[in-house]
N, C-alpha and C positions, 0 to 999 in steps of 0.2 A: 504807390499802391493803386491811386487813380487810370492808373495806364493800365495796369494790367486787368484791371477791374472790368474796365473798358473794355479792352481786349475780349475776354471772356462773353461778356455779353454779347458781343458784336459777333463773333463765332459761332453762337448760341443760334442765333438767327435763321445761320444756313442749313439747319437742319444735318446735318453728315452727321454720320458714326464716329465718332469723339473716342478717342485713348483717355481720357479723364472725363468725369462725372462734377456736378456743382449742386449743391443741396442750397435751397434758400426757406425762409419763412418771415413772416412778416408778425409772429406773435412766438412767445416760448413755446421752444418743443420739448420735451423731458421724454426721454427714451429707456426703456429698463434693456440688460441683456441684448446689448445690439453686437453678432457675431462682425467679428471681422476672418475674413477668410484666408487675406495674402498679406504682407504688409503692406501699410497704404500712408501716405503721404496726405493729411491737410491742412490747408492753408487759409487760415480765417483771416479773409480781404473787409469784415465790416461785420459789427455787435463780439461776443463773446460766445467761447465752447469750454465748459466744464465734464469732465469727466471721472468717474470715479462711484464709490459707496456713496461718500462721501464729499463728492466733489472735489476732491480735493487734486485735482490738476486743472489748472486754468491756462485757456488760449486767450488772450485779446485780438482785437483785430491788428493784423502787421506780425503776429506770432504764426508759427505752423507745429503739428506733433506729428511724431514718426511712430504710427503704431505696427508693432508687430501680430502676428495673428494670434487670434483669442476668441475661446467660444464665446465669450459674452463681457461687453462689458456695459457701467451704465450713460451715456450723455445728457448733456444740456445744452439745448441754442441757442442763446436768447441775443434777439433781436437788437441792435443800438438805431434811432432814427429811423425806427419805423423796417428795418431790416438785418436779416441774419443772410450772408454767403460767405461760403466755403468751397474753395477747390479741390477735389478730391483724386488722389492719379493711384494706382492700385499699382503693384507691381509682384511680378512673376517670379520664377526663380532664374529664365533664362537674360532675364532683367541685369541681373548680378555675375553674370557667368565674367570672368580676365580680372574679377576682385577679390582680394584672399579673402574670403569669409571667414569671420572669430567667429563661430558655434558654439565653441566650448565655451563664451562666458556670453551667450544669451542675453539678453537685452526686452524689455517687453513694451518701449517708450524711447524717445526722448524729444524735448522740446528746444525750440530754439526760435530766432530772431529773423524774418523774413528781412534781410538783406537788402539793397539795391542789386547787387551781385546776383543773389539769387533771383529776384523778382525779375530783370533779364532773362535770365535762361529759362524760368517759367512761361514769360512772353511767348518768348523766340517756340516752346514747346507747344503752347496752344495755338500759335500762328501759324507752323508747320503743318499742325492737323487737319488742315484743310487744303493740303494740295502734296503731301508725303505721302509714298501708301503706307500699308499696314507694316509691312516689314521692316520698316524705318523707323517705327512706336518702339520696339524694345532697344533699340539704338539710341535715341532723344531718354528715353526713362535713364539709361546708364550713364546718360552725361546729368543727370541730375544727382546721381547719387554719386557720382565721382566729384561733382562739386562740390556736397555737403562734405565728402571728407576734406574737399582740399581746404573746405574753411572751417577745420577741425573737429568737424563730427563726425569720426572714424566709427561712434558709438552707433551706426546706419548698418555697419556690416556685422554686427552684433544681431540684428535685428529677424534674419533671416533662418532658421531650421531646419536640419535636411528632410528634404520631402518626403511625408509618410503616406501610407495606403489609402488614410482618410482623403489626403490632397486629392490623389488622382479621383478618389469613389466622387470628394463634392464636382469636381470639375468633368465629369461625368454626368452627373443630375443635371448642373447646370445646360451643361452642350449638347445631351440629349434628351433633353427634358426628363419629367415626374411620374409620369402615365405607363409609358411603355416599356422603361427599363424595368427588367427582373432580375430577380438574382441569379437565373443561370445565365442571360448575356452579361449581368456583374462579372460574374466566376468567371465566363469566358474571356472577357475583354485584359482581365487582369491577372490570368492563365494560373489559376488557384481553385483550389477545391474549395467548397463551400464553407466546411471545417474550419478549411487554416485560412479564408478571410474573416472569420469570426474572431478564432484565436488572436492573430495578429492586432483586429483592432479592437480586442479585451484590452491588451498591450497597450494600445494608445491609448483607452481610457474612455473608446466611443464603442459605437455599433453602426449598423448599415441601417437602420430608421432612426438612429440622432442625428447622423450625419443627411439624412432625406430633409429633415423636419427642418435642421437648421439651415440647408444651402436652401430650402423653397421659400422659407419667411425672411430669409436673409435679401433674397432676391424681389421678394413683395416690400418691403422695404424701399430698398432702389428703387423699384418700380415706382410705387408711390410718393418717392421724392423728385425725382428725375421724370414723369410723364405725368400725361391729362390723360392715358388711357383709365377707362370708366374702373369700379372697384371689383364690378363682374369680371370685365376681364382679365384683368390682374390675379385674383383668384382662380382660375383657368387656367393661366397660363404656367401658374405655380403648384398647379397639379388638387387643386380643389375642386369637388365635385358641386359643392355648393356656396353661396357669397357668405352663408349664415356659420357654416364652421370653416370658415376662414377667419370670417371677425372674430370667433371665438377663439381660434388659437394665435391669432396675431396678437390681442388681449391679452391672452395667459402670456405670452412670450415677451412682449414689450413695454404693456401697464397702458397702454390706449387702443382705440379701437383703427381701421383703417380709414373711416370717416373723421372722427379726430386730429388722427393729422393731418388730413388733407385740408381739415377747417383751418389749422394753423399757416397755413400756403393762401388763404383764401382772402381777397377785400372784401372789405362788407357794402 
């Protein structure tokens, strides 16, 4: 795990646009309602991640969990020697595309044992990132998930949902931001009457401002794990007009404020 540890940081360095993400802290971070949006892959390299009501799923360091997507759930990071990191690789649905996907028996987790085997291909995947283009990312993602099956976690293609209206609406916010999408370039883009995108995602169980609230705080999140950009601009950039009801609805949404955990990322 020391190599790839390695690896990661040393990647970290050069600054490029990374296919995977690495959350660190150096003190407990306890999170309420953290959406996950795609299934996402991580892999705690050092301390411990608890998730749950209850806590009651535990990663050690050298463990990884496979989550599937979910409006909310709750974690915990805590640090061993002075440090918590975690790899984080998100993945797509074009991620999965030449693998039978089980849908019909759903999966919302599962955990397992960071390998030798695996922790190679992890390597080899964060090594690539820095000289593969982009096209090549959903290529490397599906050899990761063709390995966990071949090392009997078939329980991976469970994982996956077929895409609903929500998927495209949050991946929409995301890719054209908070500000200037409306609902009639909504309506338009997704060649639907106003009506029946409502109807449909009464259906899912959402709306088109849960689905806003969650992809912007989801994203300020990332934000503030993954960057030193200031908390102004974070807020900004996730479609807040002001830094003061930002902190306030990061709060209501996660149980800490956005200075909070950045103090948790912080030496003294």
């Amino acid at each position: 795990m020391a190599n790839l540890l390695s690896t990661i940081k040393n990647t970290l360095l050069e600054k490029h646009e990374l296919p995977f993400a690495v959350y660190t802290s150096i003190t407990e971070q306890k999170l309420l309602n953290v959406p996950i949006a795609k299934p996402l892959l991580i892999v705690v390299l050092n301390g411990t991640k608890e998730l749950g009501i209850d806590n009651e799923l535990t990663c050690h360091s050298g463990d990884f969990i496979f989550l599937s997507d979910s409006p909310a759930i709750n974690m915990r990071n805590i640090p061993k020697d002075k440090e918590y990191f975690a790899l984080l690789i998100e993945f797509d649905f074009q991620d999965f595309n030449g693998l039978q996907i089980n849908a019909s028996n759903k999966k919302d987790y599962f955990i397992g044992k960071t390998t030798s085997t695996l922790e190679k291909c992890l390597q080899q995947f964060v090594e690539i990132s820095l000289w593969a283009p982009k096209k090549m990312w959903s290529l490397r993602k599906r050899e990761i998930i063709s390995l966990l099956c071949h090392m009997g976690h078939r329980e991976v293609l469970s994982l996956l949902a077929s895409p609903q209206i929500k998927d495209q609406l949050h991946e929409m916010f995301i890719e054209q931001g908070f500000y200037e999408l409306t609902m009639e370039q909504i309506c338009d883009q997704l060649a639907m009457s106003e009506s029946t995108l409502r109807r449909k995602l009464k259906l899912e169980g959402t709306s088109v401002q849960e689905i806003k609230d969650q992809a912007r705080l989801g994203l300020a999140l990332h934000l503030l794990q993954t960057t030193q950009n200031s908390i102004n601009l974070i807020a900004d950039k996730c479609g807040y007009q002001s830094q003061s009801r930002f902190t306030e609805r990061f709060k209501i949404r996660f149980g800490l404020t956005p200075s909070e955990l950045r103090k948790t990322k912080m030496t003294d």
